[in-house]
TORBA-900792 format. One record per residue (C-alpha): x, y, z; chain. Coordinates in nm, 2 decimals. Layout:
<nodes>
<<X; Y; Z>; "A">
...
</nodes>
This chain:
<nodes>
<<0.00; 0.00; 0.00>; "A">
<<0.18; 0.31; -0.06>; "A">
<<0.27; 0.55; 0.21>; "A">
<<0.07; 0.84; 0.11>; "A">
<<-0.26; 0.70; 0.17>; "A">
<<-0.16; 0.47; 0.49>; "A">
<<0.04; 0.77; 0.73>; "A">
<<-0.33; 0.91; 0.77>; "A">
<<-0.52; 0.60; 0.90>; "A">
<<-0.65; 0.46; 0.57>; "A">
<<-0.74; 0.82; 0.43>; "A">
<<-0.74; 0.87; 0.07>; "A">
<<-0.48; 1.20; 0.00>; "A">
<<-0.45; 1.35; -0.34>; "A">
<<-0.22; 1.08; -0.49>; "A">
<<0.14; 1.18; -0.56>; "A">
<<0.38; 1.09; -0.90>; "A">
<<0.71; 1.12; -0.88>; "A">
<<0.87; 1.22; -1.20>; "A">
<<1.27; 1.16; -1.28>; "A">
<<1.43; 1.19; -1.62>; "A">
<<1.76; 0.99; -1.69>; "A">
<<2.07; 0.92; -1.89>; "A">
<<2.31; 0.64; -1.74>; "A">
<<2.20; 0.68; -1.35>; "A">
<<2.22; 0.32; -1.30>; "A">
<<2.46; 0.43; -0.95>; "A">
<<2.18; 0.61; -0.86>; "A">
<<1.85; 0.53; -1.01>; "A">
<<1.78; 0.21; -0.70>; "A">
<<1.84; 0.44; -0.42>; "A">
<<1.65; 0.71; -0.54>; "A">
<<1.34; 0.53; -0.65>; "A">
<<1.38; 0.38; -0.32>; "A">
<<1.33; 0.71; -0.13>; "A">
<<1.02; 0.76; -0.35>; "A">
<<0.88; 0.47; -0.28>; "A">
<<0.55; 0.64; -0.06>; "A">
<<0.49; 0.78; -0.40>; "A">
<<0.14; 0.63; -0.56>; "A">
<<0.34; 0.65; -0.90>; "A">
<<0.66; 0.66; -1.03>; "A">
<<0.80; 0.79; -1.40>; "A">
<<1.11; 0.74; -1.53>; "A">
<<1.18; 0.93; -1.88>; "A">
<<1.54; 0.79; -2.04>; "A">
<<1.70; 0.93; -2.35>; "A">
<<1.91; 0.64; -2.45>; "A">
<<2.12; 0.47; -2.15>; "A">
<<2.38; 0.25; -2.25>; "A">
<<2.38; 0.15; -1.90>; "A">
<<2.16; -0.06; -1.66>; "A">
<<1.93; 0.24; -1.58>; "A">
<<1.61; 0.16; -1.71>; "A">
<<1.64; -0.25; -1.61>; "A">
<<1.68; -0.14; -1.22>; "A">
<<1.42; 0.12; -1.26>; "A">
<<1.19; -0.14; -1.42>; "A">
<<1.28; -0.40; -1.12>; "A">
<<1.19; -0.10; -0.89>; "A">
<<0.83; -0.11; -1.02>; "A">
<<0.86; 0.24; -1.21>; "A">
<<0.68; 0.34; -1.52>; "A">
<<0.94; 0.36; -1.77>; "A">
<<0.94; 0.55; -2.10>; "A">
<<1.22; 0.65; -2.37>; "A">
<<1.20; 0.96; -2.51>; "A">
<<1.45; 1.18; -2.77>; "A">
<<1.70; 1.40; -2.58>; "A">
<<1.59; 1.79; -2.65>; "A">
<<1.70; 1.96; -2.34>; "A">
<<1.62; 1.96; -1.95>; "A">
<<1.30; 2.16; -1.98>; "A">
<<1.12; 2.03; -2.25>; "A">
<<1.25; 1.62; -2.09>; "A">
<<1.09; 1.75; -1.79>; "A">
<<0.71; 1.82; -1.88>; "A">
<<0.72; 1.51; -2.13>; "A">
<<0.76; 1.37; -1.84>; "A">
<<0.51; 1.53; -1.65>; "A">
<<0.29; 1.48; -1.92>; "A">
<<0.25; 1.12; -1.86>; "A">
<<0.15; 1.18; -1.45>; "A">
<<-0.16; 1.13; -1.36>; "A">
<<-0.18; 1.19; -0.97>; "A">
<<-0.33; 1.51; -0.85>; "A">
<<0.03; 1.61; -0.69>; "A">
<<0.39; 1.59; -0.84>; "A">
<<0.70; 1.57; -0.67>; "A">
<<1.00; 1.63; -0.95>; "A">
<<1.33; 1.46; -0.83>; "A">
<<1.64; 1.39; -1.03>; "A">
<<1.87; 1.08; -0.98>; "A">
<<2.15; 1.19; -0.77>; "A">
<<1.80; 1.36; -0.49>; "A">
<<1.70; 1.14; -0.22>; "A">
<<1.37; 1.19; -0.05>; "A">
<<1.43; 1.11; 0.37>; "A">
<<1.20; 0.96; 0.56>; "A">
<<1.11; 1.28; 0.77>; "A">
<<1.06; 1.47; 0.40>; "A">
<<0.83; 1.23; 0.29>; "A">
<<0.60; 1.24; 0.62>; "A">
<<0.60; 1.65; 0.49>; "A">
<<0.49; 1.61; 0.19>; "A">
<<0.24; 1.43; 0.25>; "A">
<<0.08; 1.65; 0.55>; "A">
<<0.16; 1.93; 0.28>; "A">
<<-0.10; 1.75; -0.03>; "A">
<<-0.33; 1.68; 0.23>; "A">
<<-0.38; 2.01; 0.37>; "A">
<<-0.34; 2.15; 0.03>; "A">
<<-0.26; 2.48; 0.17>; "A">
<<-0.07; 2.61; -0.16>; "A">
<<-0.05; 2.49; -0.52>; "A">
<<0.38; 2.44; -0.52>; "A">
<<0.62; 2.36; -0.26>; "A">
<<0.97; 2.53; -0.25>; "A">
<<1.19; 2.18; -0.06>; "A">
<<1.50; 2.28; 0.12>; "A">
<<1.82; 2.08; -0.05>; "A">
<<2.12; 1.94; 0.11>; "A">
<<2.41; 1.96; -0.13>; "A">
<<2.72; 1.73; -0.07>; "A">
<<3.04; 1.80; -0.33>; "A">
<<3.33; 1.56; -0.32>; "A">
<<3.20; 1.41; -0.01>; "A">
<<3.12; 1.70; 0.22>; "A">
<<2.82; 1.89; 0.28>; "A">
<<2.79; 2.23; 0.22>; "A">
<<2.68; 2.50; 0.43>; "A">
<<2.76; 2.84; 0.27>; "A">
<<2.90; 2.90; -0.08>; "A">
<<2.58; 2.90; -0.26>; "A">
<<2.41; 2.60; -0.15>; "A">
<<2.29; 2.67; 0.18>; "A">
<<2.01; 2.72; 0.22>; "A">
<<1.88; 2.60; -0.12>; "A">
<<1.50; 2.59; -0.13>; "A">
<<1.36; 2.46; -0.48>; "A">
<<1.03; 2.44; -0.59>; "A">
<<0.99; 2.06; -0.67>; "A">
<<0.67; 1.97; -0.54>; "A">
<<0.34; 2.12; -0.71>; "A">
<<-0.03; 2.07; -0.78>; "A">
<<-0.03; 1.89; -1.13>; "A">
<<-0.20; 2.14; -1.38>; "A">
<<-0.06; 2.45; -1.20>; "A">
<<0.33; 2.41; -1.31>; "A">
<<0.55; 2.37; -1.59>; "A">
<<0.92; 2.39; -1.67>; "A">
<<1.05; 2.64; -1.90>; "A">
<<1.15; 2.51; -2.21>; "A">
<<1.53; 2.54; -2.18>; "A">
<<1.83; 2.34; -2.28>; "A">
<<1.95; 2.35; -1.92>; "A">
<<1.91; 2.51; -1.59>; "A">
<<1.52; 2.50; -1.60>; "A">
<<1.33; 2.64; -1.38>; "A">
<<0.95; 2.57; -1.26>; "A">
<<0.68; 2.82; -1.33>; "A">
<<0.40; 2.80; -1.04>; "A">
<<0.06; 2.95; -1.09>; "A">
<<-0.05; 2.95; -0.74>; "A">
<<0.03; 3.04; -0.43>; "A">
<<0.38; 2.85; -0.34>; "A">
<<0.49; 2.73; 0.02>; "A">
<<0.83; 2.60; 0.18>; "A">
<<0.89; 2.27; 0.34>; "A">
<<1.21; 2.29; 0.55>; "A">
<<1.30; 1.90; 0.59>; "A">
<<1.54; 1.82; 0.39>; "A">
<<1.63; 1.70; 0.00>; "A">
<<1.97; 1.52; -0.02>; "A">
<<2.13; 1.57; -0.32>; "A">
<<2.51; 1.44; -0.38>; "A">
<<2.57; 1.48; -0.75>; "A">
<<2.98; 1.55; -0.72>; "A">
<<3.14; 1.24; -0.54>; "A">
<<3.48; 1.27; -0.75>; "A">
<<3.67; 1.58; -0.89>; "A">
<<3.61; 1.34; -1.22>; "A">
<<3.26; 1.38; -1.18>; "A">
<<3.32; 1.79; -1.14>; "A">
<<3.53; 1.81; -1.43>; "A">
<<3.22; 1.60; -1.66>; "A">
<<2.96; 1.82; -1.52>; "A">
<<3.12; 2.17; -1.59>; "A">
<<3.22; 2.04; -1.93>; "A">
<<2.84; 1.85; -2.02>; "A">
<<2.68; 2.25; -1.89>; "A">
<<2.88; 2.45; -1.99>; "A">
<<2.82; 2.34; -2.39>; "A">
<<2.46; 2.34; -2.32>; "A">
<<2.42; 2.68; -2.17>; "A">
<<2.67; 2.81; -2.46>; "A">
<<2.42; 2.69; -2.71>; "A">
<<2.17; 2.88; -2.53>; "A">
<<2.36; 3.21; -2.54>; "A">
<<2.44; 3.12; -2.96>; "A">
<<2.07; 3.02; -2.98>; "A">
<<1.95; 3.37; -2.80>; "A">
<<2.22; 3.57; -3.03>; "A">
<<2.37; 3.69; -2.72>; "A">
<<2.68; 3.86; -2.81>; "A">
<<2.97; 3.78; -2.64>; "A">
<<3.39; 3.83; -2.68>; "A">
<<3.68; 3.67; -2.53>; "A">
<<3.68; 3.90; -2.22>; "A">
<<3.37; 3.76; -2.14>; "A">
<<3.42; 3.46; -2.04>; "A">
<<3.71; 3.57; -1.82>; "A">
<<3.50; 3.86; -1.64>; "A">
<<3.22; 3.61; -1.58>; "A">
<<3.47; 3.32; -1.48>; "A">
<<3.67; 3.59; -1.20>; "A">
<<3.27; 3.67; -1.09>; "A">
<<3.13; 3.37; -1.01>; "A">
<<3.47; 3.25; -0.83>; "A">
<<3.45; 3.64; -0.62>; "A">
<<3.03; 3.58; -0.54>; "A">
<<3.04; 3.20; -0.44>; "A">
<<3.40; 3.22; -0.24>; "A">
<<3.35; 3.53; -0.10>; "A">
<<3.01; 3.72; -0.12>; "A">
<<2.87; 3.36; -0.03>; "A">
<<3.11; 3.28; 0.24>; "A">
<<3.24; 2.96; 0.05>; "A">
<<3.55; 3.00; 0.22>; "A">
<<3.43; 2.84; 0.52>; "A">
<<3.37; 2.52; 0.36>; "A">
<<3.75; 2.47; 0.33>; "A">
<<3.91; 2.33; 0.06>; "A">
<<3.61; 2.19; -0.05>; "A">
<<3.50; 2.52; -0.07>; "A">
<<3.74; 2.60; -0.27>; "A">
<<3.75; 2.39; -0.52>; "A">
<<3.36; 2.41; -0.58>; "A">
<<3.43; 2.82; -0.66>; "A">
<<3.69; 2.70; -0.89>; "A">
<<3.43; 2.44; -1.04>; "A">
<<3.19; 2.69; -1.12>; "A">
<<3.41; 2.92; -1.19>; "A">
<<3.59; 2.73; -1.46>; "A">
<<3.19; 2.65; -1.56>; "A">
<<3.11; 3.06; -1.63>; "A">
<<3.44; 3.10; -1.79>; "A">
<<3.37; 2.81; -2.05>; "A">
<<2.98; 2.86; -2.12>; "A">
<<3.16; 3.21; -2.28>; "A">
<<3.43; 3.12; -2.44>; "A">
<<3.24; 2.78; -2.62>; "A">
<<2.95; 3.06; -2.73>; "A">
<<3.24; 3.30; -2.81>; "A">
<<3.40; 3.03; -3.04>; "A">
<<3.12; 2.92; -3.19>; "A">
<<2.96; 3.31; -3.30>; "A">
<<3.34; 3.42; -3.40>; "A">
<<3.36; 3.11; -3.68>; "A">
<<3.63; 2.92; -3.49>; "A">
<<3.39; 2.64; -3.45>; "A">
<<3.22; 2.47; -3.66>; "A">
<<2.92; 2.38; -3.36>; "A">
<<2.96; 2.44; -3.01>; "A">
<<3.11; 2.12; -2.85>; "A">
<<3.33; 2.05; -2.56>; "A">
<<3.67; 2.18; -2.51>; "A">
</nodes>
């Protein structure tokens, strides 16, 4: 029986989907599914894993679904498309639900008191949790009423329109996306060609000193005007990461508008 209708004594809530989209998360697909699990549906969206993602997802009793790669936003409400409970909860791979989260949200669709849900995220990079640079606190609207939210169309960094009234829940969303500085390297790279597309695609104009101004900024804000310096050397090295991903996004759109490329790809 799942969670959300037994916490309350047998009372039928608003049933709840959880919605993830994928691409070789077979490390993290189990564990996360597993935190869903109170969840009266589950949707996996894959665009091609060449991986064991969609076999352990199937073995965890989600709805799985392929669809054709055409940027976060537009993966995101296929797959909302396909839910059919009265509340979503949009996670993504490397998110786990806790225990004392999922007891919130399912007070919070039963008292209905607002149409979207702002969750407060725990972000761990290289192993250690962060609590300043610009990840603390982190509240992101992830839970809504299904009908009043959508994701902007974008190739990356979407965000998640809310018609209503929207609410915070202050337990906790784990999220651990960086375990390696491998990982950190992949993930600036994989982003930073994305959003360069987006600037290209925008006809944003942009020169070489662009990327170096924007690449010094976001190391100054996140070390600094965010206080990362007292996460350590941690800390450090995830102003450097996003640094180094500001300073590429430019200088891949700069390539790309100035003819030295033929298509924007990674450096």
């Amino acid at each position: 029986m799942p969670w959300a209708i037994a916490w309350s004594g047998g009372c039928q809530v608003p049933r709840l989907t959880a919605i993830i989209i994928t691409k070789n998360e077979a490390a993290n697909i189990g564990a996360c599914l597993d935190s869903v699990a109170f969840c009266d549906e589950r949707i996996v969206v894959d665009c091609g894993s060449d991986d064991d993602t969609t076999m352990i997802a199937k073995s965890k009793g989600a709805h799985v679904t392929e669809h054709e790669w055409r940027g976060f936003g537009r993966q995101k409400n296929f797959a909302l498309s396909l839910a059919t409970g009265d509340w979503v909860l949009s996670i993504d791979a490397d998110e786990r639900v806790t225990p004392e989260l999922a007891v919130a949200i399912g007070k919070c669709i039963d008292k209905s008191g607002a149409d979207g849900y702002e969750i407060r995220r725990r972000t761990r990079f290289l192993g250690q949790e962060m609590l300043q640079s610009r990840l603390f606190p982190d509240y992101i609207l992830r839970l809504f009423r299904r009908g009043r939210a959508r994701f902007t169309d974008v190739l990356v960094h979407e965000g998640l329109i809310c018609a209503g009234p929207v609410a915070r829940i202050s337990e906790a969303l784990l999220h651990d996306p960086v375990r390696r500085l491998e990982d950190a390297l992949s993930r600036v790279d994989r982003y930073s060609t994305a959003s360069a597309e987006m600037l290209v695609a925008e006809g944003r104009r942009v020169s070489f000193a662009t990327g170096i101004a924007h690449g010094i900024w976001m190391f100054f804000r996140i070390y600094i005007v965010r206080l990362g310096f007292l996460d350590g050397r941690v800390g450090l090295l995830f102003a450097v990461a996003n640094a180094e991903g500001s300073y590429y996004r430019y200088m891949k759109a700069w390539l790309k508008t100035c003819g030295g490329l033929g298509s924007v790809r990674s450096l």
